[in-house]
N, C-alpha and C positions, 0 to 999 in steps of 0.2 A: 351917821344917823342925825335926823336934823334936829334941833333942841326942841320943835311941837313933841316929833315922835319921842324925843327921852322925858320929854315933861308926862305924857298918857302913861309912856310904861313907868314910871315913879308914881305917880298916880295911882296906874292900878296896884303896884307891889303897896304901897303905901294901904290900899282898902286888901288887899290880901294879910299882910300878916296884921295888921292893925282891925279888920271889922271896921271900920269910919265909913264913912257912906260917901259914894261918890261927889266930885265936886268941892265945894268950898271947905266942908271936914275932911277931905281925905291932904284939901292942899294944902290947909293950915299945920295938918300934922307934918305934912315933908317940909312946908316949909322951916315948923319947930326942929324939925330933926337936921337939917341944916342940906339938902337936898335939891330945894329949890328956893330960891333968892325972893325977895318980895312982889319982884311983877312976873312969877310964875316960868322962871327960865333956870334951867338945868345948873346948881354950884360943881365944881369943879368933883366934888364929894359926890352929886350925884348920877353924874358923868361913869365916875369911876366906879360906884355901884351898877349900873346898867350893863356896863363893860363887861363886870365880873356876873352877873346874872345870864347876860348870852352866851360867855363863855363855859356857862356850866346847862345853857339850855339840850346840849345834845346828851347828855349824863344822866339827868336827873330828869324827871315826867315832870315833878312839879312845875317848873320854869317855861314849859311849853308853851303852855296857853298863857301867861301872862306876859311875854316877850316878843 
């Protein structure tokens, strides 16, 4: 997956379980949460969250449409 496509799905998980509104609140919050780095590219942490979100997207409904 390329770091745009894991920057959008952080992003959105970021306006999912957070309510922030898309764009510069949803990226400030991943950024806070340590997710995405300050010029908006996937930390290692949020690499590894995505990982673990697709891995659970055939299990779970929730994970479908955000992944």
């Amino acid at each position: 997956m390329s770091d745009e496509l894991i920057s959008q799905a952080l992003l959105a998980w970021e306006h999912f379980i957070s309510g922030t509104g898309f764009g510069e609140p949803a990226r400030a919050a991943a950024e806070k949460r340590g997710w995405l780095d300050r010029d908006g590219r996937p930390t290692e942490d949020g690499r590894r969250l995505i990982e673990a979100l697709i891995a659970q997207k055939e299990q779970r409904s929730v994970f479908r449409n955000l992944i």
